[in-house]
C-alpha positions as CSV (number, residue, x, y, z in Angstrom):
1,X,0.0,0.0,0.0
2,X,1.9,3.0,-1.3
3,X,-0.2,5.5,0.9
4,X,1.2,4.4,4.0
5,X,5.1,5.5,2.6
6,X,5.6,9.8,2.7
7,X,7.8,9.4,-0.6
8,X,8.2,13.2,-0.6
9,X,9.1,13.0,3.0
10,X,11.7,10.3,1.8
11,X,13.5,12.5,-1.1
12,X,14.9,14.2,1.5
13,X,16.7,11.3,3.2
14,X,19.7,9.5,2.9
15,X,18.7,5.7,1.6
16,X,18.6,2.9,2.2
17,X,17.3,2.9,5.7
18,X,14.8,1.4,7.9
19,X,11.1,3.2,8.0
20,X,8.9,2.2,11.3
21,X,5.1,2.7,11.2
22,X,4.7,3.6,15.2
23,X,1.1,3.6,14.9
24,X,0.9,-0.1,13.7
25,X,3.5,-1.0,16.3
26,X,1.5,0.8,18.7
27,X,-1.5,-1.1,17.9
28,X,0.0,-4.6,18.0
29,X,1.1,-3.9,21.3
30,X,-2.6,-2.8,22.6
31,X,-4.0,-6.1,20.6
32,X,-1.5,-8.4,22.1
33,X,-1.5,-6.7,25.7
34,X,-5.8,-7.0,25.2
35,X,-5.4,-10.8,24.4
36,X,-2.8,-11.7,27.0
37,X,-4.3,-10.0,30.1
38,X,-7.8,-12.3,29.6
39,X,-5.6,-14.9,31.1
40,X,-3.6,-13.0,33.1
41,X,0.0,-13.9,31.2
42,X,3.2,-12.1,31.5
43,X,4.6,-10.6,27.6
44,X,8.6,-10.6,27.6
45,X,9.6,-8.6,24.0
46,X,11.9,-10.3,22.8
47,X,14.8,-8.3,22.3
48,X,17.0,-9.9,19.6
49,X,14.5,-9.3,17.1
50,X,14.9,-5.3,17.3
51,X,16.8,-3.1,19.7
52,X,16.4,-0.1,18.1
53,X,16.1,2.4,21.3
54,X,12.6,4.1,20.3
55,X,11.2,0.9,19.4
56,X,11.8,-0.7,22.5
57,X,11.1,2.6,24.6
58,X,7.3,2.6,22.9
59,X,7.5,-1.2,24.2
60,X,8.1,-0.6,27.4
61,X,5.7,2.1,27.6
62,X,2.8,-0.7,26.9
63,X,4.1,-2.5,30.0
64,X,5.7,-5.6,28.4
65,X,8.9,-7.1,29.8
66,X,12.4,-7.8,28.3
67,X,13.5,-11.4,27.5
68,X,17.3,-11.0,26.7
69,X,20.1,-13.1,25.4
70,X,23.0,-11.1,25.5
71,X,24.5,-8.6,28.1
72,X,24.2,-6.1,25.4
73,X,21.0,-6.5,25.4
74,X,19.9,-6.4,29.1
75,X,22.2,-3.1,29.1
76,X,19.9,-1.8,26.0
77,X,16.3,-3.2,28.0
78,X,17.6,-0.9,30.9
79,X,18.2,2.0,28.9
80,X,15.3,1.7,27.4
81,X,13.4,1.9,30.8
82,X,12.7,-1.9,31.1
83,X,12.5,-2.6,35.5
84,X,15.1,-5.3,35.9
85,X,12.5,-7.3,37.6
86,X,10.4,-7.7,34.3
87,X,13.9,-9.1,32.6
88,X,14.6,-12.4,31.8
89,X,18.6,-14.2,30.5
90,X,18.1,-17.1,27.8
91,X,20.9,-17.9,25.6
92,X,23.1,-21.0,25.8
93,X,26.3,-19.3,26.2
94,X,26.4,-16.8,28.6
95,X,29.9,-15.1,29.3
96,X,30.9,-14.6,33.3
97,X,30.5,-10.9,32.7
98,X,26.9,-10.9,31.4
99,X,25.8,-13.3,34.2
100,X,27.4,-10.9,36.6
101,X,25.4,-8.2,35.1
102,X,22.2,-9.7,35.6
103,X,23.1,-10.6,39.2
104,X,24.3,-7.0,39.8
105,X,20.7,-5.5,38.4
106,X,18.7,-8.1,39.8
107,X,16.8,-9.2,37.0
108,X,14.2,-11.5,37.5
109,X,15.5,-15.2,35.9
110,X,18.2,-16.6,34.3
111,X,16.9,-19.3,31.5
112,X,19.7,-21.9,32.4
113,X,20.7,-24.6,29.4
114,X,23.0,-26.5,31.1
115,X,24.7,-28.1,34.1
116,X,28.0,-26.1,33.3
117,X,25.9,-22.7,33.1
118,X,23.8,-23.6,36.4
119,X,27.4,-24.7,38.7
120,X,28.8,-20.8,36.9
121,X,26.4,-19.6,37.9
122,X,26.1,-20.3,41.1
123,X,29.8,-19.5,41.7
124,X,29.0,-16.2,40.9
125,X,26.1,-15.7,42.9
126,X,27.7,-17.1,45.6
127,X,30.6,-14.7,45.0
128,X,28.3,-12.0,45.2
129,X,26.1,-13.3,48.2
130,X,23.0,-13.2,46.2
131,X,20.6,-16.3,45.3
132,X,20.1,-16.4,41.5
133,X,16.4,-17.1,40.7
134,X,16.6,-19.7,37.2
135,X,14.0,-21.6,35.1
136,X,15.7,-24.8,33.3
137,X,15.5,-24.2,29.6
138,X,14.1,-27.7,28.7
139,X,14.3,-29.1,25.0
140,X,11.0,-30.7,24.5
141,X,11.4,-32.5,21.8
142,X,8.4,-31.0,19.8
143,X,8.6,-30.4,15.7
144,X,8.0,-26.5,15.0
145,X,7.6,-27.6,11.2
146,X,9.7,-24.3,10.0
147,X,13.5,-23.5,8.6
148,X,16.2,-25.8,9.8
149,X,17.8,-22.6,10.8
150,X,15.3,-21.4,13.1
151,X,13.8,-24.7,14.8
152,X,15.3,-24.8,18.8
153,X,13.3,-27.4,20.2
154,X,14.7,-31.0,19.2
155,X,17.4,-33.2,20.7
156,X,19.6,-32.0,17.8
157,X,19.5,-28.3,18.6
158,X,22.4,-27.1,20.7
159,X,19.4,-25.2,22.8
160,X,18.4,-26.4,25.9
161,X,18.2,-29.6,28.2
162,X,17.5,-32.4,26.7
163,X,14.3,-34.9,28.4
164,X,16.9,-37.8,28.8
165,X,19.0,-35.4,30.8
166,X,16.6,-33.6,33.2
167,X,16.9,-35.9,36.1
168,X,20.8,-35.6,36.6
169,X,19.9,-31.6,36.2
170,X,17.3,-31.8,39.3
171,X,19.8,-34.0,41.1
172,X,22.6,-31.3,40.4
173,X,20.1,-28.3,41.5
174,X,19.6,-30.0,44.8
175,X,23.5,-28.9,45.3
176,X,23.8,-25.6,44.3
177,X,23.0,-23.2,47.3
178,X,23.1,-20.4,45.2
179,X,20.1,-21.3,42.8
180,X,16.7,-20.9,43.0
181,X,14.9,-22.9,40.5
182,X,11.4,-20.9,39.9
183,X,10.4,-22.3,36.3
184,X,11.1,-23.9,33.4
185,X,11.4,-22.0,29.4
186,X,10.5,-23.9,26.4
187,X,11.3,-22.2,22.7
188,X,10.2,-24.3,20.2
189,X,10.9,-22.5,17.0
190,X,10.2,-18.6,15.0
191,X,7.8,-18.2,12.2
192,X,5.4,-20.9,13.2
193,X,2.1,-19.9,11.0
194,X,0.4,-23.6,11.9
195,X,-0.7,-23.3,15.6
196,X,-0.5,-26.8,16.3
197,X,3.0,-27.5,17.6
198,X,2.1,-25.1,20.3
199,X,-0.3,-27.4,21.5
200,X,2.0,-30.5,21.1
201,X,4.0,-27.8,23.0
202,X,1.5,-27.9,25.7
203,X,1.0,-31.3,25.8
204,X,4.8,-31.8,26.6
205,X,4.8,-29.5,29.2
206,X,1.9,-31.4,31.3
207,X,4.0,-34.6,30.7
208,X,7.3,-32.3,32.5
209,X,5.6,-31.4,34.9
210,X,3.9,-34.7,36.1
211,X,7.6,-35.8,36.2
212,X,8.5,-32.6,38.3
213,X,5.6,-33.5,40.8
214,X,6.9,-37.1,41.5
215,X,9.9,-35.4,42.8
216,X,8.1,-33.0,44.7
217,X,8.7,-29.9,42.6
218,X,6.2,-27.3,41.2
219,X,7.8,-24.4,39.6
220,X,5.8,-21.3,39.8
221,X,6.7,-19.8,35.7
222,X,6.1,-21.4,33.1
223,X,7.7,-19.6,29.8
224,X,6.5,-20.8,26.3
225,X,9.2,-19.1,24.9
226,X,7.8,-17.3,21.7
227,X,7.8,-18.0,17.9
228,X,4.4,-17.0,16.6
229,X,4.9,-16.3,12.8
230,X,3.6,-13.1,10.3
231,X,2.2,-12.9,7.2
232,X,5.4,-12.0,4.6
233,X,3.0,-12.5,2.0
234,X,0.0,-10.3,2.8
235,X,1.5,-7.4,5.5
236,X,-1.0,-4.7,4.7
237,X,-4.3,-7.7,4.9
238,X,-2.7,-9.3,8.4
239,X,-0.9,-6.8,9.7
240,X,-1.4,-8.2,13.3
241,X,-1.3,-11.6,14.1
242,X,-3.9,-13.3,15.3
243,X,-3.4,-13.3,19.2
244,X,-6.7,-14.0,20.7
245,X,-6.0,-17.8,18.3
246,X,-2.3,-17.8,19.4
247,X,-3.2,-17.9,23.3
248,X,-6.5,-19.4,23.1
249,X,-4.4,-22.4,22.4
250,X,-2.7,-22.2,25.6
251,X,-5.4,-21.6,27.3
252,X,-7.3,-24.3,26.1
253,X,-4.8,-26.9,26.1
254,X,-2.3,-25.8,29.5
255,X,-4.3,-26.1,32.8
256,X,-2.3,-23.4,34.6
257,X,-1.7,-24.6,39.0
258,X,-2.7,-22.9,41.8
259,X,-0.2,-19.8,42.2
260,X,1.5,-20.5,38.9
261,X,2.5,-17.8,36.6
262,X,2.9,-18.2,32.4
263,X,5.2,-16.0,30.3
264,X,5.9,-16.1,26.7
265,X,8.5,-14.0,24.6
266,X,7.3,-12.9,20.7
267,X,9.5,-10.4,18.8
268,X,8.5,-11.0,15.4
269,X,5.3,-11.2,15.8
270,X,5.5,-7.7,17.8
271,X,7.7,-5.7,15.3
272,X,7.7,-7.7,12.0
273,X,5.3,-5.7,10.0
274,X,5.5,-2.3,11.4
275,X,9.2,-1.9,10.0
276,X,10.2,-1.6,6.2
277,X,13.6,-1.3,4.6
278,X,13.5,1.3,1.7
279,X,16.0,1.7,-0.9
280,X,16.3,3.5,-3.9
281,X,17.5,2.5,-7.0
282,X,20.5,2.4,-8.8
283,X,19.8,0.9,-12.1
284,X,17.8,-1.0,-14.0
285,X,20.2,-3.6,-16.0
286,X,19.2,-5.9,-18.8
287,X,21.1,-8.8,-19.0
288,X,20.6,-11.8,-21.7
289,X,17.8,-14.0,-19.9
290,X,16.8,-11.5,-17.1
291,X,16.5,-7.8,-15.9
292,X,18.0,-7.0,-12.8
293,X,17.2,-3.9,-10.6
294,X,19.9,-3.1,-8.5
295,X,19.5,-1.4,-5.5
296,X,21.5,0.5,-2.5
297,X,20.3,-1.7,-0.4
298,X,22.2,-5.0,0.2
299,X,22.3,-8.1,2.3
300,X,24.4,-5.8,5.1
301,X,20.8,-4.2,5.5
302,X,19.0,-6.9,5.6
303,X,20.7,-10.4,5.3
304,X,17.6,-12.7,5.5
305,X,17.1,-13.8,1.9
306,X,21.1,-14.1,1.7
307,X,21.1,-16.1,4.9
308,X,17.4,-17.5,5.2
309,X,16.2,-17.4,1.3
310,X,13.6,-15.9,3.4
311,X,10.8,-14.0,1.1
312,X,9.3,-10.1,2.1
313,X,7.3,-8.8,-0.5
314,X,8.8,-6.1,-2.1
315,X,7.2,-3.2,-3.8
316,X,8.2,-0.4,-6.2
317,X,6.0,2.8,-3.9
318,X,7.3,5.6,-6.8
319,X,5.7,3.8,-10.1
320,X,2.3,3.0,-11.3
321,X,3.6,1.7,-14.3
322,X,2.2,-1.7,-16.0
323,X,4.2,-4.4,-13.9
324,X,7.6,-6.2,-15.3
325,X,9.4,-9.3,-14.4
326,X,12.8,-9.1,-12.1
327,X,15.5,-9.9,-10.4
328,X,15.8,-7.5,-7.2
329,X,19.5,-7.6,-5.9
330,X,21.8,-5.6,-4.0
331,X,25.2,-3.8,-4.5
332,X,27.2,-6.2,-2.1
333,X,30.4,-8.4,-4.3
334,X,28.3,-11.7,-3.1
335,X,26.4,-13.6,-5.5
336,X,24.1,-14.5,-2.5
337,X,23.3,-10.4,-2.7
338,X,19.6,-10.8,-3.9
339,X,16.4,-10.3,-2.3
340,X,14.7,-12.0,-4.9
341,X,14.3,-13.7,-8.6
342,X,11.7,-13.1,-11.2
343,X,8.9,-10.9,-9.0
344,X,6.9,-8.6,-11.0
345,X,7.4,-5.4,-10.1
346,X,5.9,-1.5,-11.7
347,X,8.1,-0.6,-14.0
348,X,11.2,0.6,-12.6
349,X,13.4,3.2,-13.1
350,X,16.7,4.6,-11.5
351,X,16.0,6.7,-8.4
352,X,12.5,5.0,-7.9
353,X,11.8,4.3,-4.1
354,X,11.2,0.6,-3.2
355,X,10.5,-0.8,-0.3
356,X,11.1,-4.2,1.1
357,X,8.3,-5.1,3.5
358,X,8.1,-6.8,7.1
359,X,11.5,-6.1,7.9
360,X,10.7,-5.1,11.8
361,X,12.1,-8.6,12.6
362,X,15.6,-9.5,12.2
363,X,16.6,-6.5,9.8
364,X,18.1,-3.4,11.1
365,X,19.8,-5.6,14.5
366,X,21.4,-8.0,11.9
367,X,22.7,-5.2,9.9
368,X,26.5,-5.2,9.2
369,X,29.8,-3.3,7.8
370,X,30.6,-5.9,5.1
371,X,32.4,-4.0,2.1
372,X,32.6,-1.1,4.9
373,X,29.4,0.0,4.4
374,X,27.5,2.6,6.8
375,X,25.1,0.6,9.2
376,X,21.6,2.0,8.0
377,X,19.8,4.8,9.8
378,X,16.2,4.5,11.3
379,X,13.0,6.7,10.9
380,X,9.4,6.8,12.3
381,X,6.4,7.6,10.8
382,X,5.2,10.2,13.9
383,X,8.3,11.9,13.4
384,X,8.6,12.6,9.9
């Protein structure tokens, strides 16, 4: 939808660089914050998928918490305002330093993968004479049914405790006076669109926790971890996921206990469609079998198609020109440079503006130097 793009506004700016529509973001996070609080669960954003400061500042403002899994990005939650009691620490390598961090600001859990991670971090604490509160980061074995690259939650991952293992975990728990074991974290996958590994999900959970209560243990958090996918295809028609289905399922399918609490982390599904990466272009090249338009923008802006062969739809917002078939690639010296292959696009034209949509997710934070390129600059639609 061209409307929603100021191109006039645009002439006047630098490209490529990353265009956010606040007042979508702004009404994700009311829809999802409606949809969570009928059943009273806890939103962690999840930061990795965009750390832009004002996007996680308007974040915060609706309320939601941090999940983190980096040091960097605990530091960037608390600038942004995030209380370090609404943060949470996955990630299965956690350096000495970013542990101590989190222990210094008190945040609220550390997602633990390991025995090695738990024993470190209980040294610390216990350097520190604190308790560190954890929840076991448990691999549960369930099929998430999207890209190999993005699937967390069987044996093969290098996420999480494997089923086979969590016995000799409990057993190691029961040692370390310096842990406090409040939950367990599940992430299954990102991009799921089909809603039914969350309820194999669920069903897996039920089965931990029986085995939990034979040894006397209820944990009072359960986190589902995030993964909820958006539509590339159609981001102006489903610009917001469908929430009230996503935690319906949960509901419906995860009897929550007496005095237990359940958490869940999205990013993409948050920030995915309110961002766009717009780039002009440079030319439009005819080559034997193909045309090519080559753009300013390149996989160091947005490296999912080079690293994914992930699709966004892409859209030329300066022509209304009968449409023409393309190649859609980037400046960077990497074959791999290319957004996509034979899309129909208006007719296109050096210096036209397009714009390559639902990159909230996973664009600007992955964006990179390569070929010592500038790291792309950010603008909002209520500031323009």
């Amino acid at each position: 939808m061209k409307g929603i793009f100021p191109i006039d506004k645009f002439r006047q700016i630098q490209t490529p660089f990353y265009f956010y529509n606040t007042e979508l973001l702004r009404e994700t996070l009311k829809n999802i914050n409606t949809e969570a609080n009928k059943y009273n669960y806890h939103i962690h954003y999840a930061v990795k998928a965009n750390a832009n400061p004002r996007i996680l500042s308007i974040i915060r403002e609706q309320g939601l918490g941090a999940d983190c899994v980096s040091g960097g990005e605990i530091q960037a939650a608390l600038n942004a305002g995030f209380p370090s009691e609404k943060i949470v620490f996955a990630g299965v390598g956690k350096a000495d330093w970013e542990i101590n961090l989190g222990l210094d600001k008190n945040i609220f859990c550390f997602n633990a993968e390991s025995i090695p991670e738990l024993e470190v971090i209980n040294e610390l604490a216990t350097a520190k004479g604190k308790i560190a509160r954890v929840a076991l980061r448990i691999n549960p074995e369930v099929n998430a049914h999207t890209h190999h690259h993005i699937t967390t939650g069987l044996k093969e991952n290098k996420f999480g405790i494997n089923l086979d293992q969590l016995d000799k975990v409990l057993d190691c728990l029961e040692t370390l006076a310096s842990v406090q074991l409040i939950g367990i974290h599940f992430h299954i996958g990102s991009q799921l669109t089909d809603l039914e590994p969350f309820q194999a999900l669920c069903n897996r959970v039920i089965e931990i926790q029986q085995q939990l209560a034979k040894r006397k243990i209820t944990v009072e958090h359960i986190n589902f971890g995030g993964g909820l996918g958006i539509d590339y295809d159609h981001p102006n028609r489903n610009s917001i996921p469908d929430f009230k289905e996503y935690f319906e399922v949960f509901h419906k399918h995860f009897p929550v206990l007496p005095n237990q609490q359940v958490h869940f982390e999205p990013g993409r599904s948050i920030v995915g469609q309110c961002g766009s990466l717009i780039s002009k272009v440079l030319y439009v090249k005819e080559g034997s079998v193909k045309k090519f338009v080559v753009l300013d923008a390149g996989f160091t802006e947005l490296i999912r198609p080079a690293f994914y062969e992930a699709y966004h739809k892409i859209e030329n917002i300066s022509s209304e020109e009968p449409q023409e078939t393309y190649d859609v690639v980037g400046p960077i010296c990497e074959s791999s440079d290319c957004f996509a292959k034979q899309i129909d696009l208006n007719k296109t034209h050096r210096g036209d503006f397009v714009a390559i949509r639902s990159a909230g997710a996973y664009g600007e934070i992955m964006a990179s130097q390569y070929n010592c390129r500038q790291l792309p600059q950010s603008y909002f639609s209520d500031l323009l």
